[in-house]
C-alpha positions as CSV (number, residue, x, y, z in Angstrom):
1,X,-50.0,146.9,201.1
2,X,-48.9,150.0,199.9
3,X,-49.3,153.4,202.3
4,X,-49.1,156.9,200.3
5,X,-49.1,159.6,202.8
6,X,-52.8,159.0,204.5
7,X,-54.1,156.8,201.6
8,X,-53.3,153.3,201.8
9,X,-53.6,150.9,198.7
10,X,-54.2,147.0,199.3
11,X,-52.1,144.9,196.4
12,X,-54.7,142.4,197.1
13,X,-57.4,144.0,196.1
14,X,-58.0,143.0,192.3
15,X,-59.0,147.1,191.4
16,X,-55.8,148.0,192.7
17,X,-53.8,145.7,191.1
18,X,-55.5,146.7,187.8
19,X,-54.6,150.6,188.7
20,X,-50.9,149.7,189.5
21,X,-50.9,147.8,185.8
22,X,-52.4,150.3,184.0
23,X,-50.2,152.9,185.4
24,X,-47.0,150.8,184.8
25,X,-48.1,150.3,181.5
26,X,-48.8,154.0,180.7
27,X,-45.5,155.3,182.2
28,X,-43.5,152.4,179.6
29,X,-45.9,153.7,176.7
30,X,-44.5,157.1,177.3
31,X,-41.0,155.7,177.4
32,X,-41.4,154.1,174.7
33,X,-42.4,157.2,172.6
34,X,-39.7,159.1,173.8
35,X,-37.2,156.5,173.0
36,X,-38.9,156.0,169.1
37,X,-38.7,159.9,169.0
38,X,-35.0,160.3,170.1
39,X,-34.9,156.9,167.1
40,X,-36.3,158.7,164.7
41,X,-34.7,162.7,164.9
42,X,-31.1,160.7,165.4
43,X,-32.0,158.7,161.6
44,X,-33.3,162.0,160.2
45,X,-29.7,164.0,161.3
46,X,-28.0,161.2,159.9
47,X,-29.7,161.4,156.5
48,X,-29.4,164.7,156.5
49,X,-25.4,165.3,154.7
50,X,-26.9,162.4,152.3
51,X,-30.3,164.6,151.4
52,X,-27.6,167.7,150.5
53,X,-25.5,165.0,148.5
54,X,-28.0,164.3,146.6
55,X,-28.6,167.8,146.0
56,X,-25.7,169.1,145.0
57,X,-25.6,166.0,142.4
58,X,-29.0,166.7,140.4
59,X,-27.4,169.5,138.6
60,X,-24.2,168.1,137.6
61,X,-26.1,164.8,136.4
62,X,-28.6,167.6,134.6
63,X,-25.4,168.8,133.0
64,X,-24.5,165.4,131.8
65,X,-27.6,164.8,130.5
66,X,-27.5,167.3,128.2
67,X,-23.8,167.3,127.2
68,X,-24.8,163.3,126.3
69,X,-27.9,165.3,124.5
70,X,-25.5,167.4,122.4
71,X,-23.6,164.1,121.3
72,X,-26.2,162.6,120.2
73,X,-27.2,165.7,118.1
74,X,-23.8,166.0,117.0
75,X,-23.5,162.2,115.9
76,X,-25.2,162.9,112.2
77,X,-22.7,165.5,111.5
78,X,-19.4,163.8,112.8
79,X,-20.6,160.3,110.6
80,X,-21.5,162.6,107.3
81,X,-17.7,164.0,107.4
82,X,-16.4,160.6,108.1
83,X,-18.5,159.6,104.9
84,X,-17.0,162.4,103.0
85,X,-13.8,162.2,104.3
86,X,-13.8,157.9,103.2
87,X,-15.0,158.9,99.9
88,X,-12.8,161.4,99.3
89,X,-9.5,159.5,100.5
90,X,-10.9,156.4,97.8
91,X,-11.1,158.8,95.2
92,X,-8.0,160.3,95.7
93,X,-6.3,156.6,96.2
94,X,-7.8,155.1,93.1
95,X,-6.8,158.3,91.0
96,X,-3.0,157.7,92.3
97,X,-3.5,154.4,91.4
98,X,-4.3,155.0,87.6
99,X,-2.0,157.3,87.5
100,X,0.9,155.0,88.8
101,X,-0.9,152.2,86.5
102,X,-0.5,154.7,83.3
103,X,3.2,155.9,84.0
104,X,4.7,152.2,84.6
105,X,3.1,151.6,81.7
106,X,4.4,154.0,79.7
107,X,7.8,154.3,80.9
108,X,8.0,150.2,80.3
């Protein structure tokens, strides 16, 4: 038995007991909610520092991205002179090598 002010509840009687249930289960519903709420705005705070991370790293790696563009552009260019600059250095050796050829062989 249960007494609240005038009104007095009976724990035996099967409505009752379905009341009390009901309202036990309601008031750990709203618990519940409260305590996934409090779960959830304490996750979002802590990937909040992470979100600006992130932020202030998009334009550095947009920076890298087109510095690596620029490289790649710049890759022709670098490999013609190195071309050039090989055929030019086996010119010039093989024409110091005639030459050397022709004056041992004439001083001989």
């Amino acid at each position: 038995m249960i007494q609240i002010g005038d009104i007095t509840l009976e724990t035996s009687d099967p409505l009752v007991l379905a009341a009390l249930i009901g309202a036990g289960l309601a008031v750990l519903m709203v618990v519940l909610l409260i305590l996934a709420l409090r779960a959830a705005a304490r996750s979002a705070r802590a990937t909040e520092p992470l979100a600006q991370q992130l932020g202030y790293l998009g334009p550095h790696v947009q920076g890298l991205a087109q510095g690596q563009d620029g490289l790649r552009a710049s890759i022709p260019l670098v490999s013609g002179t190195a071309t050039t600059v090989w055929r030019f250095s086996a010119k010039s050796s093989s024409a110091v090598q005639k030459r050397s050829v022709r004056s041992t062989s004439t001083s001989v």
